[in-house]
N, C-alpha and C positions, 0 to 999 in steps of 0.2 A: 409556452413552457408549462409542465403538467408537473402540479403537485400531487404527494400521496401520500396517507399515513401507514399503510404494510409496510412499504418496501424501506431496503437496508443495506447498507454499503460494506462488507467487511473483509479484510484480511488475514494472512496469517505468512509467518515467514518461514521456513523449513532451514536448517544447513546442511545441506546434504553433506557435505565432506565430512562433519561430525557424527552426523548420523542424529541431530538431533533440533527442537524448534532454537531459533537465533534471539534470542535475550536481549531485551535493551536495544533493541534496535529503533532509532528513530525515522518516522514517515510522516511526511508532510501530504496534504491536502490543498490540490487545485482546482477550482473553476476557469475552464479556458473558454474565453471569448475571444476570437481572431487573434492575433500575436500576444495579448493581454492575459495574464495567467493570474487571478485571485486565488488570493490565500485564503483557505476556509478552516484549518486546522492544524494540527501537529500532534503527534501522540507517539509513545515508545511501547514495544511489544513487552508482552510479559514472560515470565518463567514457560508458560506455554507457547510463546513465538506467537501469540496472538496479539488482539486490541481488547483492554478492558470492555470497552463499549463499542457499538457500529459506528463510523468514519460518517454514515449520515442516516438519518433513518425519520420519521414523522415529517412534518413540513419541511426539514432541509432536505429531504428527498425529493430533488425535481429533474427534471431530464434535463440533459445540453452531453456536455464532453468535460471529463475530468482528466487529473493527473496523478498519478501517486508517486511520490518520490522518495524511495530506499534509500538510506543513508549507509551503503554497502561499506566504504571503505572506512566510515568509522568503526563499524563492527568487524570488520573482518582485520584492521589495522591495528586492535589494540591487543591482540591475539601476541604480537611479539612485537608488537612495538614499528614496524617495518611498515614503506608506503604497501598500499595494497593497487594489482592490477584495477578491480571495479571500482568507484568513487560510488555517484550519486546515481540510480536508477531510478529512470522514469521512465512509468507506464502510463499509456496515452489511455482512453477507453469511454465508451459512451453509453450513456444510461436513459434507454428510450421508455424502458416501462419501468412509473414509480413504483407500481404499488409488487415487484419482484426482488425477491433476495439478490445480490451481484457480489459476489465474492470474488476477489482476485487477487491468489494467495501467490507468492514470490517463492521459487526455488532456489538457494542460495549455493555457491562454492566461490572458492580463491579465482577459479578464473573463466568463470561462467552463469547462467541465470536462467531462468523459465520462468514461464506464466500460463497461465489459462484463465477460464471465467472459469468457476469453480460451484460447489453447491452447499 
């Protein structure tokens, strides 16, 4: 396993239905080893649908396979109150080189989602 101090982990959430970044949204942090999934973090987006800080960055930046997991239908459920189609979104993804940026920002709607590696 490679550690590194450049590289950094970060997201960001969009809503696209609103046309604007998704507030308060909470996402959790996984380290998956074989069916075993550690918890490394938790953080809620801000007024900009971002992370205050990187998700990992200096020595917690080491390669393997992570998780991130959107807390879709909290955000999207308290909107009017009503269950929402999407719940919990997890994105699976692997971080072979430490020492590069990895962004994988969420595009949000009521009844749909995207991703990419981002920059």
């Amino acid at each position: 396993m490679q550690t590194g101090t450049a590289g950094r982990l970060t997201t960001h959430v969009l809503d696209t239905a609103l046309g604007k970044p998704a507030e308060n949204l909470r996402i959790d942090l996984f380290r998956i080893d074989g069916e075993h999934a550690e918890p490394i973090g938790s953080t809620r987006t801000n007024d900009d649908g971002r992370c205050d800080a990187p998700l990992l960055s200096g020595e917690t930046m080491t390669s393997g396979i992570y998780e991130l997991r959107f807390y879709a239908g909290d955000y999207l459920g308290r909107k009017d109150g009503s269950v929402s189609f999407l719940d919990i979104i997890p994105i699976r993804f692997g971080i072979a080189e430490v020492s590069a940026h990895y962004h994988v920002p969420l595009l949000l709607s009521p009844y749909s989602y995207s991703t990419y590696r981002g920059s």
